[in-house]
C-alpha positions in Angstrom: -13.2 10.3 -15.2 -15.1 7.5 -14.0 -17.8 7.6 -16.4 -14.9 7.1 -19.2 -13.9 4.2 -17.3 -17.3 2.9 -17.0 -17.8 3.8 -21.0 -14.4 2.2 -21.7 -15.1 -0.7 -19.8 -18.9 -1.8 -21.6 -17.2 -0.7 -24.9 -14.9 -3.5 -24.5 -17.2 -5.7 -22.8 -19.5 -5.2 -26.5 -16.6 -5.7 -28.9 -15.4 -9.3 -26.8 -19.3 -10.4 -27.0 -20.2 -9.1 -30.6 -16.7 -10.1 -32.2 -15.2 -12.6 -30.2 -12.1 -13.4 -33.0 -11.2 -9.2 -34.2 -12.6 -7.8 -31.0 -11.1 -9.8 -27.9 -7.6 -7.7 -27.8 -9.0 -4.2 -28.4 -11.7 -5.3 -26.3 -9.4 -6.5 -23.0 -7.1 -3.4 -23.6 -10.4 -1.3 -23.4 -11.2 -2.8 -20.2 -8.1 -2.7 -18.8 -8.2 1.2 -19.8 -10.6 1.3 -17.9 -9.5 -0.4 -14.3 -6.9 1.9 -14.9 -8.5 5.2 -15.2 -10.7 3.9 -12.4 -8.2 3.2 -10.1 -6.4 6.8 -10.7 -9.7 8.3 -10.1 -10.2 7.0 -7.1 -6.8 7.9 -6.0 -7.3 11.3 -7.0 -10.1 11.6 -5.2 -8.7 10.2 -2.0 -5.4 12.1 -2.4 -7.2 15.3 -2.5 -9.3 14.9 0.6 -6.5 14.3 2.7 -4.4 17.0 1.3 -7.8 19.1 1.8 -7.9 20.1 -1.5 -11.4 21.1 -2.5 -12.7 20.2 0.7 -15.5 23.4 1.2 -18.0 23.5 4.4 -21.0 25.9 4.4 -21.1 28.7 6.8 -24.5 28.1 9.2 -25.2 32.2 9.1 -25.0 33.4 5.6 -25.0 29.4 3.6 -21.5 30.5 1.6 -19.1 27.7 0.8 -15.9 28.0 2.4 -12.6 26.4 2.9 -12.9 23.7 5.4 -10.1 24.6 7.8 -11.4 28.2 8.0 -11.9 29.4 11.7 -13.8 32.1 10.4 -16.5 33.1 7.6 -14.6 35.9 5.3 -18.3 36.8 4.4 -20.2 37.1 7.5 -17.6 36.9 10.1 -19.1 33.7 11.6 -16.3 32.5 14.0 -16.3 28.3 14.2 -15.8 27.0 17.4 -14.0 24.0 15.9 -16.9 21.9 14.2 -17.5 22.2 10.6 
């Protein structure tokens, strides 16, 4: 989602600078399509760490990814001694 912002974004910066009369609103609406899809991304992202969603460590015996509040590797049996 954040490349489309970023794409969204220098689309409108290109339409304000090639066609300043026809392309200034579609151009600012682009770019403020943009700060928005940004800003939701980055939420996203931050709301999903803390909730731990999609948060994976790697077991140090057999390398499989894991979920990160696991006290124990469901592959190997490797038992954490609380540090991921």
């Amino acid at each position: 989602m954040r490349t489309l912002a970023l794409a969204f974004f220098l689309i409108g910066v290109v339409m304000i600078l090639i066609n300043p009369l026809f392309g200034f609103v579609p151009g600012v609406f682009l770019i403020v399509l943009s700060l928005v899809l940004g800003v939701i991304a980055l939420l996203a992202k931050g709301v999903g760490a803390v909730a731990g969603i999609g948060s994976e460590k790697t077991c140090p015996e057999c390398k499989s990814k894991i979920p990160a509040d696991a006290a124990v590797c469901r592959y190997c049996g490797f038992r954490y001694d609380g540090t991921p």
